[in-house]
Structures are given as structure tokens and as C-alpha cells.
C-alpha positions as CSV (number, residue, x, y, z in Angstrom):
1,X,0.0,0.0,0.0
2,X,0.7,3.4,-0.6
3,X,1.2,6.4,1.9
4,X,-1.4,9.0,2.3
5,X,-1.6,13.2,2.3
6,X,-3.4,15.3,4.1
7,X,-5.4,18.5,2.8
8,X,-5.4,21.3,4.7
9,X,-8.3,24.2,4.2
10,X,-9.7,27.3,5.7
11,X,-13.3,27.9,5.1
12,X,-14.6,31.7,5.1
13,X,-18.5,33.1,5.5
14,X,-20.2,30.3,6.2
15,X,-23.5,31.4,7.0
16,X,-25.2,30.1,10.9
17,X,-29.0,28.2,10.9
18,X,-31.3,29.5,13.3
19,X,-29.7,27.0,16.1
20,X,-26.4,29.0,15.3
21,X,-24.7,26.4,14.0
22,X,-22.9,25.9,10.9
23,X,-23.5,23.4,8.4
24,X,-21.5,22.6,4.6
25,X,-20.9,19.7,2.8
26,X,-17.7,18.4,1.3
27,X,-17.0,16.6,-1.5
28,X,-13.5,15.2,-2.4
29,X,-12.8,13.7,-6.0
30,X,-9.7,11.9,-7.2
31,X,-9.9,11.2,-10.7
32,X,-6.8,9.1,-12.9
33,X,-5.4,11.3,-15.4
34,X,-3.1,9.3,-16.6
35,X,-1.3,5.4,-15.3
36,X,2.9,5.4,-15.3
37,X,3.6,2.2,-17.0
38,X,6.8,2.5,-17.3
39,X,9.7,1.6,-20.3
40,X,8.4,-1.6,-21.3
41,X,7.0,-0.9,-24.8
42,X,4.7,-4.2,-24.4
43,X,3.0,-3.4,-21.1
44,X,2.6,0.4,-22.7
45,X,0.9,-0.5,-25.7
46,X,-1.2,-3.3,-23.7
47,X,-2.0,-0.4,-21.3
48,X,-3.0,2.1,-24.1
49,X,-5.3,-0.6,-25.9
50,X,-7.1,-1.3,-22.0
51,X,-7.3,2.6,-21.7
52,X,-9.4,2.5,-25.5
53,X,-11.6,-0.5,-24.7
54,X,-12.3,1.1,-21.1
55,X,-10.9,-2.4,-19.3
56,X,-8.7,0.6,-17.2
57,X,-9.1,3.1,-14.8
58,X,-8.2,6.2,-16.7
59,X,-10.6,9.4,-16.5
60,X,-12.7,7.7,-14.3
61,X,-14.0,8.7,-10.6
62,X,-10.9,6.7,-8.4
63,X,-12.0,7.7,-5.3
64,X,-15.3,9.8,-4.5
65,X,-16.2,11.4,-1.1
66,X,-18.9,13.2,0.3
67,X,-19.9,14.4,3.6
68,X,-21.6,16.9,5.9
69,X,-20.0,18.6,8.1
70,X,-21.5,20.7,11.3
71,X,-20.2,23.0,14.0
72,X,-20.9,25.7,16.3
73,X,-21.2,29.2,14.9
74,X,-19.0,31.1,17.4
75,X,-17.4,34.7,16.2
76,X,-13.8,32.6,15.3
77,X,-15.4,29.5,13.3
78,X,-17.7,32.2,11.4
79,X,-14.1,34.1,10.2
80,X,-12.2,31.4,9.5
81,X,-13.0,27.6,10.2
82,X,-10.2,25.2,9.3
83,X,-10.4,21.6,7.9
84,X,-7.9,19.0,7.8
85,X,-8.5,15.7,5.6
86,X,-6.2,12.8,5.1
87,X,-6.7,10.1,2.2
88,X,-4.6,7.1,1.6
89,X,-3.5,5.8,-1.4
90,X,-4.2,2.5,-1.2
91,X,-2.9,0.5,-3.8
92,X,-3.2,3.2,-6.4
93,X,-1.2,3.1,-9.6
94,X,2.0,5.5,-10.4
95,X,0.9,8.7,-13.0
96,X,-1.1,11.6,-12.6
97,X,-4.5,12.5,-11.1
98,X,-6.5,15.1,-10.6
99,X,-8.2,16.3,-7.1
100,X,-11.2,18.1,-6.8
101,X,-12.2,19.7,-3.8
102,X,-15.7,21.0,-4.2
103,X,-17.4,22.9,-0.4
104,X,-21.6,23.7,-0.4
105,X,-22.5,25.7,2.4
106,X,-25.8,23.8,3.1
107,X,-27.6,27.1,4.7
108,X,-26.9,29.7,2.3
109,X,-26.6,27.2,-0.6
110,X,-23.3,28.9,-2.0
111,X,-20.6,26.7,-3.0
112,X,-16.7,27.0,-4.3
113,X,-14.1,24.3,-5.8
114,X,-10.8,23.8,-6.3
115,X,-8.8,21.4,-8.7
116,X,-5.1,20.6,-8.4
117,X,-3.2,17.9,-10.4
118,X,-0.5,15.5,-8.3
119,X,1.3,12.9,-9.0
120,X,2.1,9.7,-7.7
121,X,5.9,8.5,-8.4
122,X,7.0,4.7,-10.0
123,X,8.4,2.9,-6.4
């Protein structure tokens, strides 16, 4: 198995229910960009035909996360309210991936998203 990484995020705004608390939902997406297969012309042209015929991961969802998240709307968390995830790896293959943070505020309704690309290095 692999190691894992944390994500570290501040939220701002978030807007109190009438039990003054706060309530948002987050989602975290990790979708396969591309698999690291190496030198080895055969398993690189075996992997590009399973990539065409959809028998591989690439482009799809990897790993999907949601949840709702709650907590008391006192003058600090209403400023700034930080969140700390960690995901392992599993058994994920070497290449690049994209992750997709997307946060809903669930009493407002607004919502924001970020994307970065990462990679995950041949052992």
C-alpha cells in the first residue's frame, strides 16, 4: 500500500441556521489522469489498448467522497473555520491525477471548488 496526504483548508463566510450552528458539505474527488507504466513498450501498448476499450481506470472517478460537516457558529469559526482531511492511497497506480475539492454551504446554498493535479511517483 501506498502512503497517504493530508489536505489542509480554511473555510470563510459560512453562514449560521437559526440553532447557530454551521452546516456545509464536502466533497473530495480523485480522478486518474493518466497510469505510469513505465519503459516496457509491451505493457505500454497493452495499457493504451485497455485505456481505448475502457478495461482501465483512466478518466474515471478513483476515489469519491462526500460528507456533511456541522459546528458551532461562534465569532472565530464564522471568520475562519479550518479543515484537515487525510486520504490514503491504497494501492493506487504510479501517474497523474487530478483532485477536486468542491465545499456547499448547506444554509446559504453557496458553493466554491478547487482542482489541483498531483502525482504519484513509479516505487
Amino acid at each position: 500500500p501506498r502512503d497517504s496526504f493530508s489536505l489542509y483548508g480554511e473555510l470563510f463566510g459560512l453562514a449560521p441556521n437559526a440553532e447557530q450552528r454551521l452546516r456545509y458539505e464536502i466533497e473530495v474527488q480523485v480522478t486518474v489522469l493518466s497510469i505510469d507504466r513505465g519503459r516496457d513498450p509491451m505493457a505500454r501498448f497493452f495499457g493504451g489498448v485497455a485505456d481505448l476499450v475502457g478495461f482501465s481506470e483512466v478518466g474515471e472517478d478513483k476515489l469519491a467522497l462526500r460528507f456533511t460537516r456541522e459546528a458551532p457558529a461562534t465569532p472565530d469559526n464564522r471568520r475562519r473555520l479550518p479543515e484537515l482531511l487525510t486520504l490514503g492511497l491504497g494501492t493506487s497506480p504510479s501517474g497523474r491525477y487530478r483532485l477536486t475539492v468542491n465545499v456547499t454551504d448547506l444554509v446559504s446554498g453557496r458553493s466554491t471548488s478547487s482542482q489541483r493535479e498531483f502525482s504519484i511517483a513509479r516505487p
